[in-house]
N, C-alpha and C positions, 0 to 999 in steps of 0.2 A: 741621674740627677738632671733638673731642667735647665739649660743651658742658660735661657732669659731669665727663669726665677730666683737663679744662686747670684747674678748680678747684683754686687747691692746696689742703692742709688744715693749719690752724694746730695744733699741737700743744699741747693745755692745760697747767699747771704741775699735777705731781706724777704724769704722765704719760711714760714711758719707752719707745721707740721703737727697736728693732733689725734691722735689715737684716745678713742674712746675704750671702756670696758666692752664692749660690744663688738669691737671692731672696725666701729666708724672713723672711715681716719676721714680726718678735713684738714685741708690746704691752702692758704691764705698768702697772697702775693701782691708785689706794685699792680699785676693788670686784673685782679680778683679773687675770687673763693670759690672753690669747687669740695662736693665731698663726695666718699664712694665708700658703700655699704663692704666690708671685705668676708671672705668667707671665716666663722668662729675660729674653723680649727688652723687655720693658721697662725703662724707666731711671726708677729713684728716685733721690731727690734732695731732701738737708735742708737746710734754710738757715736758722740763726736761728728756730728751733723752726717753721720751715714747710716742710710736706714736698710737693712737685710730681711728679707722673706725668708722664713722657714718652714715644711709643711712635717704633720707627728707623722706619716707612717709613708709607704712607698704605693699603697692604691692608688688605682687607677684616676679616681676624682682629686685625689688630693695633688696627685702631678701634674693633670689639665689646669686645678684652681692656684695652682702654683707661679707658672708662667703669666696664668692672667689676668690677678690681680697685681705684681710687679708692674708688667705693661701699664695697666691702666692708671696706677699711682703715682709709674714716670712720666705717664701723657701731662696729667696731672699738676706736675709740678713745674714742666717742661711749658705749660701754656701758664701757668699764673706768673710765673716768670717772664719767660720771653711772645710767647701767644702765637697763633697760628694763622695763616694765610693759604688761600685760596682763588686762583685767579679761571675762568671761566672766560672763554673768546665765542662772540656771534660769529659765524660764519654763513653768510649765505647774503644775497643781493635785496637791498631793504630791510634787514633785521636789524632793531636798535634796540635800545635799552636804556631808561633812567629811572633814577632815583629821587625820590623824594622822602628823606626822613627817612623811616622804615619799610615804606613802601617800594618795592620795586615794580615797573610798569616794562613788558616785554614787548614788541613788535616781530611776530618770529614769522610771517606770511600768512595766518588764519586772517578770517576775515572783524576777528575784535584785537584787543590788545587784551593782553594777559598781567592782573596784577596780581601779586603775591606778596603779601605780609611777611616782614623779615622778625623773628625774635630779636627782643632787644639786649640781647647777649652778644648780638652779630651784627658787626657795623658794615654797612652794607656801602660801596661807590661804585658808582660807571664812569671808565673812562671812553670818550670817543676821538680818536685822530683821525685829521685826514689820510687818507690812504692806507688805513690799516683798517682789522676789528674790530667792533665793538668789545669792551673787555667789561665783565664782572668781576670784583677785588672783593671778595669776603675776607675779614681781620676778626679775631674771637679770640677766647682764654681756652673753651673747651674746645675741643678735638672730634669728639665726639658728635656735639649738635652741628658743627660747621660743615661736615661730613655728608649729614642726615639732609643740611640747607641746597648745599653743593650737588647732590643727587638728584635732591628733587627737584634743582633748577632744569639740569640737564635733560629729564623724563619728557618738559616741556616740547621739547624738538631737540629728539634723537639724531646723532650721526649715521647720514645714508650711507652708503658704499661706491657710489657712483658716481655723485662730485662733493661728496664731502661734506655736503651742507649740514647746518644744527650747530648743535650746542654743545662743545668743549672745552676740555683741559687745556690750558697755556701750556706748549709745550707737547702736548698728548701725538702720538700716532696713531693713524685711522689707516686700518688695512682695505685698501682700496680694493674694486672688481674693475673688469673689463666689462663695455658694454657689448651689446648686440655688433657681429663683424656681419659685413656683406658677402654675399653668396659669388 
């Protein structure tokens, strides 16, 4: 049996919960609406605001689609509820970062500035202090695209190994190299 799929998931209050004939179930919350196609042969099932996956037979597909439709229905309900953050640190000497609206504008040492369109599902802020980071704060409902924003921020200017510079996780470790020693 799947260890995440037999989990049920309790449904928090102010949290609304629909399953279609189909299996479409949609999710409706204080911070939004997200839906997710689920696979047929599963069986959902609500009881007393607790919702349980069950799959008909013990194949191999039906165990993978097991676990991860659960996951993605608690992501789910877990962002229309409470919602999801993401924080992103410049690191390197002259890299900044602001916002405008949905637009984000990057200065990462190329010789333009790099903008990038933020979905307006993902509320985008720059904070800058003195003496620290520049930091990107993504806030969203889904999990999912915030993820997909988050990575492709980073692609931007990758973490070297040498001093570290680019674009990271708050928090993240960067396995560092030694440089060239003398002879």
């Amino acid at each position: 049996m799947s260890r995440i799929g037999k989990n049920p998931i309790s449904i928090p209050g102010g949290v609304t919960l629909d399953i279609s004939k189909s299996n479409l179930v949609t999710v409706k919350g204080p911070k939004g609406e997200l839906t997710q196609q689920v696979d047929p042969d599963l069986i959902l099932k609500i009881d007393d605001g607790i919702l349980s996956f069950e799959r008909p037979t013990e194949q191999k597909r039906h165990k993978a689609a097991h676990g991860l439709y659960r996951s993605l229905v608690n992501n789910m309900i877990i962002g229309v509820s409470d919602g999801y953050k993401k924080e992103l640190e410049l690191v390197g000497v002259g890299y900044k970062a602001t916002s405008a609206g949905q637009l984000l504008e990057l200065t990462l040492g190329y010789s333009h500035p790099i903008y990038f369109s933020i979905p307006a599902e993902v509320k985008v802020e720059t904070v800058t202090e003195k003496g620290s980071n520049p930091k990107i704060v993504l806030t969203s409902h889904d999990k999912q695209l915030i993820g997909q924003i988050a990575a492709k921020i980073r692609t931007f200017r990758k973490i070297e190994p040498y001093k570290g510079k680019g674009i990271r996780f708050v928090g993240e470790v960067i396995r560092r190299k030694a440089g060239k020693t003398t002879a």
